[in-house]
C-alpha positions as CSV (number, residue, x, y, z in Angstrom):
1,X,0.0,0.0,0.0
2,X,1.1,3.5,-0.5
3,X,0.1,6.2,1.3
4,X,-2.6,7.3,-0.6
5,X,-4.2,4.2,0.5
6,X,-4.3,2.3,-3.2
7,X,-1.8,-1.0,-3.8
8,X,1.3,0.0,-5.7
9,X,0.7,-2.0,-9.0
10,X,-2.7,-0.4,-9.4
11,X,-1.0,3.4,-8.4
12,X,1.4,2.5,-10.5
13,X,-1.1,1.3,-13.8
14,X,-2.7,4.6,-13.2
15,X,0.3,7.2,-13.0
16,X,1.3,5.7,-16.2
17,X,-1.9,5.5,-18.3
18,X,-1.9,9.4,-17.2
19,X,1.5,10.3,-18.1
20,X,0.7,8.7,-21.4
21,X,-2.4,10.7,-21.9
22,X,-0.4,14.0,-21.7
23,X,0.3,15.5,-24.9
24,X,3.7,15.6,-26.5
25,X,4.5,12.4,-24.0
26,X,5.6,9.6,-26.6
27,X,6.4,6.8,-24.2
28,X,7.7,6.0,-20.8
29,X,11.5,5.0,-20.7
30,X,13.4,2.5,-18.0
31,X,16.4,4.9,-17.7
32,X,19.9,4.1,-19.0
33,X,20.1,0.6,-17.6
34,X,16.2,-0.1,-16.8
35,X,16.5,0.5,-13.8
36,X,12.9,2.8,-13.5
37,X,10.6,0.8,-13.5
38,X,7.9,-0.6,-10.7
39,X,8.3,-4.3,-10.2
40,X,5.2,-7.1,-9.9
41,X,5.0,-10.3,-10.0
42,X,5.9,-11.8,-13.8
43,X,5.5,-7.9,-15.3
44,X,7.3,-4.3,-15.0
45,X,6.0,-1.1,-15.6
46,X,8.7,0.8,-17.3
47,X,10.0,4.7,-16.6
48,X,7.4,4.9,-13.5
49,X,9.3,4.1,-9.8
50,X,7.4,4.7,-6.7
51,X,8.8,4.8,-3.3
52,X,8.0,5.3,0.6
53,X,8.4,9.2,-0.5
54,X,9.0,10.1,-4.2
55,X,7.4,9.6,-7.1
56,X,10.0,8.8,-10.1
57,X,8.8,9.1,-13.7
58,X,10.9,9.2,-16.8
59,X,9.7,10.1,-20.4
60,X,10.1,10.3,-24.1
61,X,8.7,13.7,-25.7
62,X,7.9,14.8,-28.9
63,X,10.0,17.0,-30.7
64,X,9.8,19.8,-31.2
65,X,7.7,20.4,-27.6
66,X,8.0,23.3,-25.0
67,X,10.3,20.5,-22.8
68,X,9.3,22.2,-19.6
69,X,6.0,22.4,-20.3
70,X,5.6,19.1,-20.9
71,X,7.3,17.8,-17.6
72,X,5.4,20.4,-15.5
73,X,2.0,19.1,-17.2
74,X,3.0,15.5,-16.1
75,X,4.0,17.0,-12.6
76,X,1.1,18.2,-12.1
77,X,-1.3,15.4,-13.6
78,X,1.0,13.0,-11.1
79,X,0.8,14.7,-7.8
80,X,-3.0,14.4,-8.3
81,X,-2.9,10.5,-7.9
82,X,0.1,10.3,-5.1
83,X,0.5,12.0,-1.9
84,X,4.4,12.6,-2.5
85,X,6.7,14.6,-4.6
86,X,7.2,13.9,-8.4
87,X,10.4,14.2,-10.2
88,X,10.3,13.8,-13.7
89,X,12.7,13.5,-16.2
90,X,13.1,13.6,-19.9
91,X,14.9,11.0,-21.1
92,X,14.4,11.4,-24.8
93,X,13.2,13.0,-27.9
């Protein structure tokens, strides 16, 4: 459970289904060596890594997009479904 009260693996479908919906976000990305990602049993959810207090996501974006924009949209669409502080990062374009 997270502090919000809702299991991880279904926080964690959610977060990324919204980060997905924002425009301009092409994808969610692992990280350099995969290592984003929330773990469940026999499946992953890439570029989304929530913890005890911080809410990790990392993205692809569209080129040519307003780059802060974008990552204060998902920011703010994020902190609406977890009770912590998000950082997000850009990964690619």
């Amino acid at each position: 459970m997270t502090t919000t009260g809702t299991p991880v693996a279904e926080l964690a479908e959610q977060v990324a289904a919204t980060v997905l919906a924002v425009p301009d976000v092409t994808a969610l990305h692992a990280g350099v060596f995969g290592e984003i990602a929330t773990y469940l049993p026999r499946r992953r959810i890439d570029g989304i890594r929530i913890g005890h207090d911080l809410c990790v996501v990392h993205i692809v974006v569209r080129y040519p997009a307003d780059l802060r924009a974008v990552a204060d949209t998902v920011r703010t669409c994020v902190e609406q479904l977890v009770a912590m502080p998000v950082q997000v990062t850009i990964e690619d374009l």
